[in-house]
C-alpha positions in Angstrom: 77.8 -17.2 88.2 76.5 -13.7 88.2 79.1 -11.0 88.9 78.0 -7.3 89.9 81.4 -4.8 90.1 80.6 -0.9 91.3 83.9 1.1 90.0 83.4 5.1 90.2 80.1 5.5 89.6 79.7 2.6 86.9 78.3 -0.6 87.7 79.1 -3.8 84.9 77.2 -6.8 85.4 78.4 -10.6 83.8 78.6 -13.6 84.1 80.9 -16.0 84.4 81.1 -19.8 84.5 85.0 -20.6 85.4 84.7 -19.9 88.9 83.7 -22.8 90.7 86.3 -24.2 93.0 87.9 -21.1 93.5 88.9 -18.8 96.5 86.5 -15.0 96.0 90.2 -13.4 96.4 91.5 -15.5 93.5 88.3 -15.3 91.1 88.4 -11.7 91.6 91.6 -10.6 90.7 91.0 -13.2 87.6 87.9 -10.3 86.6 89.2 -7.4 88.3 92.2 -6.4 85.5 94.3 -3.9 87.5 93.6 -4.4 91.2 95.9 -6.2 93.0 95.1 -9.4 94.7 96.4 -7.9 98.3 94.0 -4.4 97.3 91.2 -6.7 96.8 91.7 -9.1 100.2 91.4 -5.6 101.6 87.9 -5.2 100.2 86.7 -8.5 101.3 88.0 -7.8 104.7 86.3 -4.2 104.8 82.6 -6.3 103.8 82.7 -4.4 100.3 82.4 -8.2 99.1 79.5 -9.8 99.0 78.5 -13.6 98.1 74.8 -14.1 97.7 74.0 -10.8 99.7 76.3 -11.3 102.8 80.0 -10.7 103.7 82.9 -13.5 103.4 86.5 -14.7 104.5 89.1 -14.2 102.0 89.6 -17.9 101.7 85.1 -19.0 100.5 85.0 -21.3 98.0 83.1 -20.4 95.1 80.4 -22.9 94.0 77.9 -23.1 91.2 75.4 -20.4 91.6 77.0 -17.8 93.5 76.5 -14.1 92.9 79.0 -11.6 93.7 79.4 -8.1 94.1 81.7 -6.1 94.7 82.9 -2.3 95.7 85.8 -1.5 93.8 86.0 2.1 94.9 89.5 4.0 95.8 91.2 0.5 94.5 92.3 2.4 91.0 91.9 6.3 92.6 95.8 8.0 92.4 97.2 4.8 91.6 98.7 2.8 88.4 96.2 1.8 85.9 97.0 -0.9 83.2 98.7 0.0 80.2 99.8 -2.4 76.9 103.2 -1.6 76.7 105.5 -4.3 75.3 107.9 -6.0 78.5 111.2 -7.2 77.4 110.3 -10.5 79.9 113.5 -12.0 80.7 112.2 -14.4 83.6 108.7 -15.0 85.1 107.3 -17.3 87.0 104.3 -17.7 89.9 106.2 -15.5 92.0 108.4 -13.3 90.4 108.9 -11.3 87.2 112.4 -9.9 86.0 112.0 -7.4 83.4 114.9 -5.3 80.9 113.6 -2.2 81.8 114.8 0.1 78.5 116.4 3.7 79.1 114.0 6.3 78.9 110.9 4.5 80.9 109.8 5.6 84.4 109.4 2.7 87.3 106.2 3.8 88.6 104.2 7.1 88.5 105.1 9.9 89.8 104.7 13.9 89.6 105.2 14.3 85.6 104.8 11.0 84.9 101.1 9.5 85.5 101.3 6.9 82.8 103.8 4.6 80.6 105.7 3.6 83.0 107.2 0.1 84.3 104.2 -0.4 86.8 102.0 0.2 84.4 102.9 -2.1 81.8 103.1 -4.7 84.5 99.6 -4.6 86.0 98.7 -5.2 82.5 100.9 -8.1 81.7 100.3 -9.5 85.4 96.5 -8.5 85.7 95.8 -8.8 90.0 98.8 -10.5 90.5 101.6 -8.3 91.8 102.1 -7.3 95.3 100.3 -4.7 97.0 102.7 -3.9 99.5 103.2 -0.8 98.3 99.8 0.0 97.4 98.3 1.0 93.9 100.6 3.5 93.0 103.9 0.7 92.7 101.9 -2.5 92.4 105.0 -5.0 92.5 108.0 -3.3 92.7 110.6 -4.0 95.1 113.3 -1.6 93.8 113.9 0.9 91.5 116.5 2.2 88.8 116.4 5.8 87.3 114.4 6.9 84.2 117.3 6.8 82.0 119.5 3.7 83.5 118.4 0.7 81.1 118.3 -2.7 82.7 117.5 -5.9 84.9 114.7 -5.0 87.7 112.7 -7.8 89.6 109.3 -7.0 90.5 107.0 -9.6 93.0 103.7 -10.8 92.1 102.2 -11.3 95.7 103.4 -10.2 99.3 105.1 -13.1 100.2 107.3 -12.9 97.8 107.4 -9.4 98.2 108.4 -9.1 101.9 111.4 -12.2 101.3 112.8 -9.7 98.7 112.5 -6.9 100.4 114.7 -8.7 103.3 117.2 -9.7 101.2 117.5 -6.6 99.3 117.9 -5.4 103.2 120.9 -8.2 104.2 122.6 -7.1 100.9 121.7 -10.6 99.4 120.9 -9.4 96.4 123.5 -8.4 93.9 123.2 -5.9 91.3 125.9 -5.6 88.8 125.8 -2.0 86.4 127.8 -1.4 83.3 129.2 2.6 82.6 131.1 4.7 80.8 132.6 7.4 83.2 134.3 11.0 81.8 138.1 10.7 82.1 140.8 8.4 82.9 140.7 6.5 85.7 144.0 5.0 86.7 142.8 2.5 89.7 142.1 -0.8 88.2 139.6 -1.6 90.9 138.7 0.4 94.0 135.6 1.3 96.5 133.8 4.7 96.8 132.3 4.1 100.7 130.7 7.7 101.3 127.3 8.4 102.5 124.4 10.0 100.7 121.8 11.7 101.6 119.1 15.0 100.1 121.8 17.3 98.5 120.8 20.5 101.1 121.0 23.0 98.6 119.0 21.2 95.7 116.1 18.5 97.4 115.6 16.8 93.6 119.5 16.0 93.9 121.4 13.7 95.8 124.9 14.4 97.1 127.6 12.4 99.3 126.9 14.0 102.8 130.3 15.1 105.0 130.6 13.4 108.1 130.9 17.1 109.8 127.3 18.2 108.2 123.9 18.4 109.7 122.4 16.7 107.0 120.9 13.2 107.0 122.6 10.5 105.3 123.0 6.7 105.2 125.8 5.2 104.3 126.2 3.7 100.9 129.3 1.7 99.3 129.7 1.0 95.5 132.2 -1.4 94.3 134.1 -0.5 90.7 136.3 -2.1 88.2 137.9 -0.7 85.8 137.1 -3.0 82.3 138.8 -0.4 79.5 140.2 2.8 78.9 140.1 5.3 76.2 142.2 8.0 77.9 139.0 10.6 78.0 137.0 8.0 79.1 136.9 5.0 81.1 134.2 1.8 81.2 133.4 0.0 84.1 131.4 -1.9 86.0 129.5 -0.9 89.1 128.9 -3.1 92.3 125.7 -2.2 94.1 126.5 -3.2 98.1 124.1 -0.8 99.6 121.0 0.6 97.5 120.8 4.6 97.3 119.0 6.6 95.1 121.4 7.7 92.5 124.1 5.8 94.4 126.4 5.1 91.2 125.6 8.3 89.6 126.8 10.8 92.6 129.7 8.2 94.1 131.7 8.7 90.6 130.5 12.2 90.5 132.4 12.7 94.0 135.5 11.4 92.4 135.6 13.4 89.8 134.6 11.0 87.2 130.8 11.8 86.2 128.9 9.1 83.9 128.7 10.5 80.7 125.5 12.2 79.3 124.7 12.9 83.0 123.7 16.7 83.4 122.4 16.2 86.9 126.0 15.3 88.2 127.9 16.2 85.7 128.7 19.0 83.0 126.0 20.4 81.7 127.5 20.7 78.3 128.1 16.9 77.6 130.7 15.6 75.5 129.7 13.8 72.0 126.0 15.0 72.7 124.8 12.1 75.0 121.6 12.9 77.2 120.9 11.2 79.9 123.7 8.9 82.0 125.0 6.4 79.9 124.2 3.6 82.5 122.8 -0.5 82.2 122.0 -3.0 85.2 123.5 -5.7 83.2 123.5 -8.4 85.9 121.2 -9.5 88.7 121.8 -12.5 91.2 119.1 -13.1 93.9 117.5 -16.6 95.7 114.2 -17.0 94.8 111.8 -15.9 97.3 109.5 -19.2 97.5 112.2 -22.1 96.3 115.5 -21.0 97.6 117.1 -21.6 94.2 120.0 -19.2 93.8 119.6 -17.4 90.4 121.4 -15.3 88.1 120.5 -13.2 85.1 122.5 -11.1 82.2 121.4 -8.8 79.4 122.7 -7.7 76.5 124.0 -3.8 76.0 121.3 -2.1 74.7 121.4 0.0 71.5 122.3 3.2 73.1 125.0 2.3 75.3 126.9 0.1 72.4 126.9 3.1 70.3 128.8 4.7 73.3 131.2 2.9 73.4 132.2 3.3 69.2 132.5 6.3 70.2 134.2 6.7 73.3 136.4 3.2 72.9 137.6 3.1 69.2 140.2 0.8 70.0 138.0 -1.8 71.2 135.9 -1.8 68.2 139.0 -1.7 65.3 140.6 -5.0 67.0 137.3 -6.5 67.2 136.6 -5.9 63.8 140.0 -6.9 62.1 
């Protein structure tokens, strides 16, 4: 089977002999590394596809002898591109992937941060299968945690699964379970922060809980926290997701005076024990699996970083536990 693929300006041309049997959509994404299955449905559907000289449905059947060609242009242009970086692969299936992303990697590019992130590690792992929903630039991914919050994050590898996530993330069906360490004693075993956020109005790259007697656009969000030790100066806890905002955890125990520590966005820029960067870790996800209904639950271990926070801002915890 002779394959011809056009890909700003170059043209390769191969051939291939595992193809037979198999839907153009399907073999394509199987020799197109990088372009999602959905992206390249899109091309078929647009006649940038052709089988033996003429357009094609999505769903032809490959047989012995075809030649294809194909258009590729403005698939890869602004978007992810493929990257081997190592995936700490804690579940994957037809369907789904659910990844421990580490602190310090970026979900998907962005301004400042074109490559090594999350999306690009998985269209290299996945190859055309993740979701184009979102289009090139967040092949896969259904939801997001910051740069420097380690942790559980489920990505889809087509739409269907994609859009049944996307709904229960929207009915609050999927729960998401942080671990923190927060500056300063907090003396409330367990408690609720339900306060809206929205664009802090005076900084746009900062979010801020939005007074009900302000102007500015918010939606409401509602965080869930129990209090698991307490070192006097500091406090760790656990951090309920009920509603998704961006930095939802991060400005909710700011607004109570109790900012995560290392966090120089919401907290004190001089921080204490010299921590950068929010010392924060999606420890636990629970979520029914988009295609078989199965009700599923998955835990990580603390990483590096935030164990060595807590020898340093619980050393009570670690004497008993070492006697």
């Amino acid at each position: 089977m002779e394959i011809t693929l056009c890909s700003n300006g170059e043209t390769k041309n191969f051939c291939v002999d595992s193809l037979e049997g198999k839907r153009i959509d399907a073999a394509l994404a199987e020799v197109c590394g990088g372009v999602t299955r959905s992206a390249l449905q899109r091309l078929i559907s647009q006649g940038s596809v052709l089988v033996n000289g003429k357009t094609v449905p999505k769903s032809f059947v490959l047989k012995t002898g075809d030649s294809i060609s194909a258009s590729l242009a403005d698939t890869r242009e602004g978007g992810a591109l493929p990257e081997n970086i190592p995936l700490a692969i804690v579940y994957e299936d037809d369907d789904i992937i659910v990844v421990d992303k580490p602190r310090g990697m970026v979900v998907h590019p962005a301004p400042g941060h074109k490559a090594g992130t999350l999306a690009n590690a998985l269209m290299h792992h996945c190859g055309g299968s993740l979701s184009g929903i979102n289009g090139q630039i967040r092949p896969g991914i259904v939801h997001r945690i910051d740069k420097d919050t380690s942790g559980l994050i489920v990505a889809a590898k087509n739409d269907r699964a994609h859009r049944r996530l996307a709904a229960l993330l929207a009915e609050r069906k999927i729960k998401r379970e942080y671990l923190a360490v927060a500056l300063g004693d907090i003396k409330t075993d367990e408690f609720e922060i339900d306060k809206p956020i929205g664009r802090n109005p005076s900084d746009r790259k900062k979010m801020a809980v939005i007074s009900a007697h302000s102007n500015a656009k918010s939606r409401n969000a509602l965080t869930f926290v129990k209090v698991l030790e307490r070192s006097g100066k500091h406090t760790f806890l656990s951090a309920r997701l009920e509603t998704g905002r961006t930095h939802q955890i991060r400005v909710h125990m700011a607004s109570i005076g109790h900012p995560l520590l290392g966090d120089r966005v919401y907290g004190p820029q001089k921080q204490p024990l010299g921590f950068e960067g929010q010392v924060l870790h999606a420890q636990r996800l629970a979520l029914t699996h988009p295609a078989t209904g199965e009700s599923m639950v998955f835990e990580t271990e603390l990483p590096e970083y935030f164990a060595k926070a807590l020898k340093k801002t619980m050393p009570i915890r670690f004497y008993f536990q070492n006697q």
